[in-house]
C-alpha positions in Angstrom: 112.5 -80.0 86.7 111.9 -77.0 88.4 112.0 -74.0 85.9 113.0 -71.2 88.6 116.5 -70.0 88.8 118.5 -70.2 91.8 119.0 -66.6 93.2 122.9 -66.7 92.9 122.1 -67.3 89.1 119.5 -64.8 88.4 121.4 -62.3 90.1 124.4 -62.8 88.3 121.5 -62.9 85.3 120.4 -59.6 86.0 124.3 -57.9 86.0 124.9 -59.5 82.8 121.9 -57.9 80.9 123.2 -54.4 82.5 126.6 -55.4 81.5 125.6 -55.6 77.9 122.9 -52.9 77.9 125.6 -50.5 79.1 128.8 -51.9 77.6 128.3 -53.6 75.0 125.1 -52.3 72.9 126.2 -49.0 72.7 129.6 -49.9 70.8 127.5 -51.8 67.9 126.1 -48.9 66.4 129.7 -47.7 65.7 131.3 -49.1 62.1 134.3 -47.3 63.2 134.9 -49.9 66.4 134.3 -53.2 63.8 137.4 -55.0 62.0 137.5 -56.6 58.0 135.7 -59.2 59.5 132.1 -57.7 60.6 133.2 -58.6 64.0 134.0 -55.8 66.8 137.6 -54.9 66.7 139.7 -57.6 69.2 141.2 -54.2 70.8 137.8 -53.1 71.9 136.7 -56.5 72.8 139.8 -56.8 75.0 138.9 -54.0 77.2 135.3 -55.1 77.6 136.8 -58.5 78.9 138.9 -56.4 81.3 135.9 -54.7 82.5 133.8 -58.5 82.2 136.7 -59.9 84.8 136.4 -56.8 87.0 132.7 -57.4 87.6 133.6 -60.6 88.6 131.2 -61.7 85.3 133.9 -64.1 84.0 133.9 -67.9 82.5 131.0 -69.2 83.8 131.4 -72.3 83.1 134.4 -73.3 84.6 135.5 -74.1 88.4 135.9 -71.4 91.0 139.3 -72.5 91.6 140.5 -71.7 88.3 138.8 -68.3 88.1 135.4 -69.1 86.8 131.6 -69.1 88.5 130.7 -72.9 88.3 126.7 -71.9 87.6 126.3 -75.4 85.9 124.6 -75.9 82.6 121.1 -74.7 83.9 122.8 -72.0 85.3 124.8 -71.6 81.4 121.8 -71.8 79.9 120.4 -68.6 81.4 123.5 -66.7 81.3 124.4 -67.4 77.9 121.2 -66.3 76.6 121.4 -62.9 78.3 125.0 -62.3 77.2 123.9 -62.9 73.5 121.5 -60.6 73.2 124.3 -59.2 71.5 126.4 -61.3 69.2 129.6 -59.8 70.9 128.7 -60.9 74.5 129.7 -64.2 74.9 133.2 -63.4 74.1 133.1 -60.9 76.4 132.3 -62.9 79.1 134.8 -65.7 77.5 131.8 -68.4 76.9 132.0 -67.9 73.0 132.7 -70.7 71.0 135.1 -72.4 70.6 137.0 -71.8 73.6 133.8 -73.1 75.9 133.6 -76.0 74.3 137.6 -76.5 74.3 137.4 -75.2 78.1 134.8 -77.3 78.9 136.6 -80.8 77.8 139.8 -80.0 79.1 138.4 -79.5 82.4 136.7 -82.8 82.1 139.8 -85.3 80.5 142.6 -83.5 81.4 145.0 -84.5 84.1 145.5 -81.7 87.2 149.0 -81.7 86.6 148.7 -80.3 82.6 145.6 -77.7 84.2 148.2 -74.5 84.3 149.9 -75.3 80.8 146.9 -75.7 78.8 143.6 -75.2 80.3 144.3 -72.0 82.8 145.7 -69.4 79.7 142.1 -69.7 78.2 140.6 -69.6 81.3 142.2 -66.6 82.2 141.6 -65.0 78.4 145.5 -65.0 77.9 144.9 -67.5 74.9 142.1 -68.6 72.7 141.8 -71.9 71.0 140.6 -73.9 68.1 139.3 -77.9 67.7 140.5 -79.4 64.7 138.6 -82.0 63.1 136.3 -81.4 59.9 138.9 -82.0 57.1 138.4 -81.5 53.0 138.7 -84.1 50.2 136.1 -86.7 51.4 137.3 -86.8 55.2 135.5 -86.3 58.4 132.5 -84.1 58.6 129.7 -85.5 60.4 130.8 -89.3 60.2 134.5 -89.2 62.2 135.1 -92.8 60.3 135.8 -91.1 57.6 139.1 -89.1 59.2 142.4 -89.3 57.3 144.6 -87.0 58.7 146.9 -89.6 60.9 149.1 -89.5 63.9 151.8 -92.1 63.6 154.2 -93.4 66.8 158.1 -93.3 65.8 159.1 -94.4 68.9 159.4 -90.7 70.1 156.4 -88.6 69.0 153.7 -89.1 67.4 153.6 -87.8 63.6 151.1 -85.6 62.3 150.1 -85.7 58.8 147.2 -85.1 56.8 144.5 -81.6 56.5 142.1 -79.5 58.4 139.5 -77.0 57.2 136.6 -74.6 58.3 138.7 -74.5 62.2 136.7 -72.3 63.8 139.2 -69.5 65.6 142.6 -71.4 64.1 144.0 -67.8 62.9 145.4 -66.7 66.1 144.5 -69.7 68.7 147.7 -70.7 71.0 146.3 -74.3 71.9 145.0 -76.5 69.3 142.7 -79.7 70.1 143.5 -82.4 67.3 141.6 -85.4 65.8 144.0 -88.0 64.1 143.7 -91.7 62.9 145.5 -93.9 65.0 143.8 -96.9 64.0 141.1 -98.7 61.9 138.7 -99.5 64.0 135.6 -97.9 63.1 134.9 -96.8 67.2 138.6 -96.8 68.3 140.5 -95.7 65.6 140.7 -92.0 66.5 143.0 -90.3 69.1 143.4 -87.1 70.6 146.1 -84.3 71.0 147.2 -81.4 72.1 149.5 -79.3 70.3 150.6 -75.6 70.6 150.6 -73.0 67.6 154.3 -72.3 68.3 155.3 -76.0 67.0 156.9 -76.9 63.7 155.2 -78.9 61.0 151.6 -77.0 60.6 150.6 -74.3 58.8 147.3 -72.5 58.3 146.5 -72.5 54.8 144.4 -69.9 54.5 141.2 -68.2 56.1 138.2 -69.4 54.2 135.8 -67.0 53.1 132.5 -67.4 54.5 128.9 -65.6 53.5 128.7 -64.0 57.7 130.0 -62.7 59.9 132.5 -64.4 61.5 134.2 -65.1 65.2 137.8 -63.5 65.7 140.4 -66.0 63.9 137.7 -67.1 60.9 137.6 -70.6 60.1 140.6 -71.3 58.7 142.2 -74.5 56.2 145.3 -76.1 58.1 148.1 -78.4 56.8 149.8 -80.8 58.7 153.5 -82.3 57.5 155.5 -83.7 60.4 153.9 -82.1 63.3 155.6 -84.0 66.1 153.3 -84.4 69.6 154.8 -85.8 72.7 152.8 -88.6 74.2 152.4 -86.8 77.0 150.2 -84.4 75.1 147.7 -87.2 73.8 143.9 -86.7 75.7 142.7 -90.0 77.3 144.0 -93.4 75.9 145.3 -93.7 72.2 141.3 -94.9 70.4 139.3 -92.4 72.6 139.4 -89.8 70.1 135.7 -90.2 69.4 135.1 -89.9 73.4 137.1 -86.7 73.2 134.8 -85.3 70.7 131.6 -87.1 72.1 132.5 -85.3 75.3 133.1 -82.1 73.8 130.3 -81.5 71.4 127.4 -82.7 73.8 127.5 -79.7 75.7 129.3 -77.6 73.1 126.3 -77.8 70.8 123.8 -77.0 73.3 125.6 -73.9 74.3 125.2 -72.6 70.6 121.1 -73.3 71.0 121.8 -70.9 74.2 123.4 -68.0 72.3 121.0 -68.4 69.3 118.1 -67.6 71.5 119.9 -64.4 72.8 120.2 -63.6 69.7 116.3 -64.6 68.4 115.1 -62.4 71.6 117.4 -59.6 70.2 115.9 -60.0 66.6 112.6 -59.7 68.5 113.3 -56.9 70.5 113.8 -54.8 67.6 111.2 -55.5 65.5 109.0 -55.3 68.5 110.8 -51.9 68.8 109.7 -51.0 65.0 106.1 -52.4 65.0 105.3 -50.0 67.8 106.1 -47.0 66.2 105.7 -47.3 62.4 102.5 -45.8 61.1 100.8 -47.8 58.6 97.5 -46.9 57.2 96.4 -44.9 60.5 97.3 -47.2 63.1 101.1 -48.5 64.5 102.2 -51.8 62.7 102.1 -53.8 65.6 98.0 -53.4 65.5 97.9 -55.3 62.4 96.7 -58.7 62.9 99.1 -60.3 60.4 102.1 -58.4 62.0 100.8 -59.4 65.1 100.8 -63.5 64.1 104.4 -63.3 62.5 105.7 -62.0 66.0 103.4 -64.5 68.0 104.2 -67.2 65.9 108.3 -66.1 66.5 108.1 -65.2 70.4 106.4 -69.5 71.4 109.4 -71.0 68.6 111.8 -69.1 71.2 109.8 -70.2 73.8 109.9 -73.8 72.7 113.4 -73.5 72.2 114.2 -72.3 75.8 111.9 -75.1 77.1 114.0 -77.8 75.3 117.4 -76.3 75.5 117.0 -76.3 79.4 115.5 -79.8 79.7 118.5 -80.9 78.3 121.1 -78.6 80.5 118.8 -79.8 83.5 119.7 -83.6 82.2 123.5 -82.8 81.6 123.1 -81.6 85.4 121.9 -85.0 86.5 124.9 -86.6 84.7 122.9 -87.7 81.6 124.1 -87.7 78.0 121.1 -86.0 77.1 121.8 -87.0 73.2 118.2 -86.8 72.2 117.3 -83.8 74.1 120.6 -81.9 72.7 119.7 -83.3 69.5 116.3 -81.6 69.8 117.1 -78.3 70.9 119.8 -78.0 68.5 117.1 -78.6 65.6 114.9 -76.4 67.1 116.5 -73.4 67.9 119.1 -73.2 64.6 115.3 -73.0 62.7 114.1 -70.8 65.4 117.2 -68.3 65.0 116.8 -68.6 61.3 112.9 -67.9 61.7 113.1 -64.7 64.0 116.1 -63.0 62.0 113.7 -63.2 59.0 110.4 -62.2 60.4 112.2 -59.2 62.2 113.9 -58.1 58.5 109.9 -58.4 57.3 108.3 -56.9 60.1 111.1 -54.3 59.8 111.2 -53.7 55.9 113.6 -51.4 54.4 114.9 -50.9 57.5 115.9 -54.6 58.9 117.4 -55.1 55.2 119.7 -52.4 55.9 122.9 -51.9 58.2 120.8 -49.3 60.1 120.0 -52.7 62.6 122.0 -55.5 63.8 119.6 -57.9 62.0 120.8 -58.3 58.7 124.3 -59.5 60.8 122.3 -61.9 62.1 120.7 -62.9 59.2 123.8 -64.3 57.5 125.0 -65.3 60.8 122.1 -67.6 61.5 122.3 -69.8 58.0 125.3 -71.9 59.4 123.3 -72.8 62.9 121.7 -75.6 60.6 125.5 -76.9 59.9 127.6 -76.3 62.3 128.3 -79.3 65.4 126.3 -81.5 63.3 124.2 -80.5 60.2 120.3 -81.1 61.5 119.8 -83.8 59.0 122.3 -85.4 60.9 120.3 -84.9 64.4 117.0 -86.0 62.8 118.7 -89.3 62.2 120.0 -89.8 65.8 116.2 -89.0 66.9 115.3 -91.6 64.8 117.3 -94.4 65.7 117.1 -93.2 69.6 112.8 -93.2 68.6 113.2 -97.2 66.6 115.4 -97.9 69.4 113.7 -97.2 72.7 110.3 -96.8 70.6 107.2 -95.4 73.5 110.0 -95.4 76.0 111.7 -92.3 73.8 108.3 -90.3 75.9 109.1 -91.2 79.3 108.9 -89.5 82.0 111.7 -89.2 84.5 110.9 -90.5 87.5 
């Protein structure tokens, strides 16, 4: 693959990075501008989305024809990472999660017709969104089989009954994305829906707690008791639930691994930033050679990351599945996030510990990468059957 960007792309590149340098990272520093949350105040966010739109620096990963810029998942790749060099970016630019993701399958499943109901509102930032299908009490997590919340025909509707929990964005969100068992099949026994907040027969539960900071509606516990859904409002056939979701979190995951290296470049940037200026024992930090192997070590994992998180957006380009590539990068660059919040809060000292820098935000923000989409334990184990599978073949070369 060639590794340069298309000029369209790295111009648009180059006017996000002044977009956040000017717009964004000045409004951090203020604890005025955040909400209970640790997140920046949704009134301040909404008119840096206004400006976002007015720059014509808008949803790029949708269609031109619905009001986005269509860069492709290479092209993604390098513009997520520049908008999350601060955390607040990618919502900004309305490719934070987990409307992309939600954005991103609709697009893909849904009919033209059902477009300007339920795709075009979150396209246009008019509505956000949340995908329902982790659930408590032994149900789905990482194995779907295990789904109990069902959706049952009466003839009329189908019947929603069962629980959520930890839905991402649910307190707020106007469209909901729903998993339910239709079936016990172990492959097609899931089916997909759409259902709008303004329906009877839900109810969030409550806003769990979490140990960081969190995106704008939390990640919330939802009950479901009757919640009626038209057929008309089903995605794909009834027993492609599990395509849904398959189609949905290939590219949904590797968008995180994009926005965590903004943010491991940001976490760099600072301590570089620190290292160059603190005196210790007559000569700046950054002369040290033990400073200088923690930063090394921390700049090639982000380096690595980038290298594996755009093979795979190259191969989602080609029309690949890319499982074991996502897989990869998503192992990869939750450790690597993890890695360069850390080294920057060492490197840093007293200083990174404090609220004086973004990094202790991104410190307990960067624990869940290693969860969420698929907890890496998980990801090690598709690498594995892919690796007993294909065995030397998992090393070819594309030809």
């Amino acid at each position: 693959m060639d590794f340069q960007l298309a000029p369209e792309v790295e111009d648009l590149r180059r006017r996000v990075a002044e977009f956040v340098a000017h717009e964004i990272l000045p409004l951090e520093g203020d604890p005025n501008l955040y909400d209970d949350h640790d997140n920046l105040d949704e009134s301040v966010i909404a008119g840096l989305r206004d400006k976002a739109q007015a720059a014509g620096l808008w949803a790029f990963q949708m269609p031109r024809e619905y009001g986005g810029l269509d860069v492709g998942v290479t092209g993604m790749a390098a513009l997520y990472e520049e908008a999350a060099r601060s955390p607040f970016g990618p919502v900004v630019f309305n490719c934070a999660p987990p409307d992309d993701g939600n954005m991103v399958v609709l697009n893909k499943v849904l009919p033209e017709e059902q477009k300007a109901r339920w795709l075009q509102p979150l396209i246009d930032g008019k509505a956000r969104s949340a995908f329902a299908m982790t659930e408590p009490d032994n149900g789905c997590g990482s194995d779907p089989s295990l789904t109990y919340t069902t959706a049952e025909w009466n003839g009329e509707h189908w019947v929603i009954r069962g629980r959520k929990w930890f839905i991402t964005g649910a307190e707020g969100a106007q469209t909901f994305i729903l998993i339910a068992k239709t079936g016990d099949d172990e492959r097609k026994g899931l089916t997909a829906f759409l259902f709008d907040a303004e329906q009877s027969g839900w109810a969030i539960e409550r806003r769990i707690p979490i140990m960081g900071p969190e995106e704008h509606g939390g990640h919330c516990e939802l009950s479901f008791d009757g919640l009626k859904i038209p057929d008309e409002n089903r995605l794909l056939q009834v027993g492609d639930g599990l395509k849904v979701t398959q189609i949905r979190l290939g590219t949904a995951r590797l968008t995180h691994c994009m926005r965590w290296l903004g943010l491991s470049q940001r976490c760099l940037e600072i301590a570089g930033d620190y290292v160059e200026n603190r005196m210790s024992f007559g000569i700046p930090l950054g002369e040290h050679e033990g400073v200088q192997w923690m930063l090394g070590e921390a700049a090639k994992d982000i380096h690595i990351g980038r290298l594996l998180t755009m093979n795979a957006a190259w191969k989602l380009d080609q029309g690949d599945f890319a499982r074991k590539e996502i897989s990869m990068a998503k192992i990869h660059v939750a450790d690597t996030l993890h890695k360069a919040a850390d080294t920057a809060i060492q490197l840093c000292g007293a200083r990174g510990y404090s609220r004086d820098t973004l990094l202790e935000w991104i410190y307990r923000y960067a624990r869940q990468a290693r969860l969420v989409d698929g907890a890496s334990e998980v990801h090690k184990m598709v690498l594995s059957r892919s690796y007993l599978k294909d065995k030397r073949d998992f090393f070819r070369w594309g030809v």
